[in-house]
C-alpha positions as semicolon CSV with decimal commas, in nm:
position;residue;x (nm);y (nm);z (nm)
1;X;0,407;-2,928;-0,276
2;X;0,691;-2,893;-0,017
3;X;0,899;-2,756;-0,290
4;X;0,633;-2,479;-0,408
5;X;0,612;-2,351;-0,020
6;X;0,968;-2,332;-0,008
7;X;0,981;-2,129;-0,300
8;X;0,698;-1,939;-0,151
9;X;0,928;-1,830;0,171
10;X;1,183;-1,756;-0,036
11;X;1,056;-1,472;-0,267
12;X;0,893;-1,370;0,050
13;X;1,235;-1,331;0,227
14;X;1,359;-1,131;-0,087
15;X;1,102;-0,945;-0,132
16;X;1,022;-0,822;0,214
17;X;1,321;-0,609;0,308
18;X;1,275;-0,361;-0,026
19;X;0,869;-0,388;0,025
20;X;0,871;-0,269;0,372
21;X;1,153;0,047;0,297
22;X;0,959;0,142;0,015
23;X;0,612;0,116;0,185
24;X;0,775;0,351;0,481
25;X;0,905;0,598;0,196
26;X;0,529;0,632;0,050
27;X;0,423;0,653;0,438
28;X;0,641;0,956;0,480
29;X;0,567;1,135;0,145
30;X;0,191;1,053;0,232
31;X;0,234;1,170;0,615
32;X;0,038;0,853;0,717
33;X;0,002;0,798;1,073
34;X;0,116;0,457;1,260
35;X;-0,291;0,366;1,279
36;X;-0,321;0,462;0,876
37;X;0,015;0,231;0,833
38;X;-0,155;-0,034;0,989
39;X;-0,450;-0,054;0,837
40;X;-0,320;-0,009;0,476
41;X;-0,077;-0,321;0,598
42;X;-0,314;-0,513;0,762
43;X;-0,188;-0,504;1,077
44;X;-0,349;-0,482;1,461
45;X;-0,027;-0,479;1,622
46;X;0,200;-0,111;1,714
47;X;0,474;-0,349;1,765
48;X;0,481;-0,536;1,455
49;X;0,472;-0,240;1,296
50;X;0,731;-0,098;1,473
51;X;0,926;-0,472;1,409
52;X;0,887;-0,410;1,019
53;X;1,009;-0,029;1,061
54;X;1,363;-0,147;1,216
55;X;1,372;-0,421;0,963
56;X;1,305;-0,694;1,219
57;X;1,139;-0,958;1,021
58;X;1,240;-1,197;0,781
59;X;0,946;-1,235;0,537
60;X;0,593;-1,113;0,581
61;X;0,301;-1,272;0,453
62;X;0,157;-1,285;0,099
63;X;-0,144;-1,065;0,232
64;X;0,058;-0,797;0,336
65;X;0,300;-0,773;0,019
66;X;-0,054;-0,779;-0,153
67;X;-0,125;-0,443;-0,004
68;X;0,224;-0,296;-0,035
69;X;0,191;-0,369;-0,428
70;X;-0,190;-0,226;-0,469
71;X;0,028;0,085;-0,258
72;X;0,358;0,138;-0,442
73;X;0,096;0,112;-0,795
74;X;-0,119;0,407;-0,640
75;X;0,178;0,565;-0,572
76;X;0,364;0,546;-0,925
77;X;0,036;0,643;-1,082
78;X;0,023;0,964;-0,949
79;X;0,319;1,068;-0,972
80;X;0,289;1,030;-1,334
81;X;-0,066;1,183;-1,345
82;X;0,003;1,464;-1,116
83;X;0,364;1,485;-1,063
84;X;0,354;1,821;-0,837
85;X;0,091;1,721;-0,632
86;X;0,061;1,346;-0,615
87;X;0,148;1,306;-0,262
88;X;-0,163;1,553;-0,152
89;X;-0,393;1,368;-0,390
90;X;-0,495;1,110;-0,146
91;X;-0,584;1,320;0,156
92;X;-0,799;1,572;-0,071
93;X;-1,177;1,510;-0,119
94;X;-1,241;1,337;-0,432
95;X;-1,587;1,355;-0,597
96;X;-1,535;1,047;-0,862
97;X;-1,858;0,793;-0,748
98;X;-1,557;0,537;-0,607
99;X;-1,509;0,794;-0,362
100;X;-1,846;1,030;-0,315
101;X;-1,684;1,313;-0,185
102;X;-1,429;1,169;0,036
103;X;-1,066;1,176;0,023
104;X;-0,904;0,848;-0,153
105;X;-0,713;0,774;0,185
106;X;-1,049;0,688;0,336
107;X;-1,083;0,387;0,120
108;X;-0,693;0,312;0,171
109;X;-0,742;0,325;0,565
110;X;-1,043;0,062;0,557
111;X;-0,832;-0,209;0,652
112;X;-0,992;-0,412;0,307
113;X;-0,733;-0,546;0,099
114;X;-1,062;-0,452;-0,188
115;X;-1,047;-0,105;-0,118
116;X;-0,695;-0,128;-0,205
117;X;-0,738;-0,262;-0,561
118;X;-1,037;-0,064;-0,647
119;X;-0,847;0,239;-0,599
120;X;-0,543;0,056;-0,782
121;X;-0,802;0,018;-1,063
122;X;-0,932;0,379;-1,070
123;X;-0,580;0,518;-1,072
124;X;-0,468;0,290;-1,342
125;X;-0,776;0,341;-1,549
126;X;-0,701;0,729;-1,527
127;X;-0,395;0,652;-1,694
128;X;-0,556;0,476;-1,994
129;X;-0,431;0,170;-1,853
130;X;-0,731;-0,169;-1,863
């Protein structure tokens, strides 16, 4: 069991440096907001936020990578649907059911790890992917 949470830090210590740069990189081509940042990450704190932005932790939780993946997958499936406008896509209105008229980033900004996936899921299945 020891061994396993070990492990655990580890490929959270790896993976958190390149998770975090990318995240910011999708923030910026998104224009996101510090308060949009943090909800998509999970966060309540400016300061940890501004902590992961200068690279000042060493591994963030499994929650948190969670989101970044369900993120960087939105983000790579637009820009192969609709690779001149992807990065508009989520602040446009959107009147698939999942969204009833409201722009995708209101589901992104609910702070609900769920809202994350299902939008995962409806970009993916727009892609023919299951």
């Amino acid at each position: 069991m020891a061994k396993a949470l070990t492990a655990d830090v580890k490929n959270r210590k790896d993976l958190t440096g390149p998770a975090l740069r990318t995240f910011f990189r999708v923030a910026d081509a998104w224009n996101l907001n510090e308060q949009e940042q943090m909800r998509i990450l999970g966060l309540d704190s400016r300061s940890t936020l501004q902590s992961w932005k200068r690279g000042g932790v060493a591994a963030i939780s499994k929650d948190a990578l969670e989101r970044i993946s369900y993120i960087l997958g939105i983000y790579k499936g637009l820009k192969v649907l609709l690779p001149k406008s992807a990065d508009e896509w989520v602040r446009k209105p959107n009147d698939a059911p999942l969204f009833g008229g409201e722009p995708a980033l209101r589901r992104l900004v609910s702070g609900n790890v769920a809202d994350l996936f299902v939008v995962r899921q409806y970009i993916d299945a727009q892609r023919g992917y299951p």
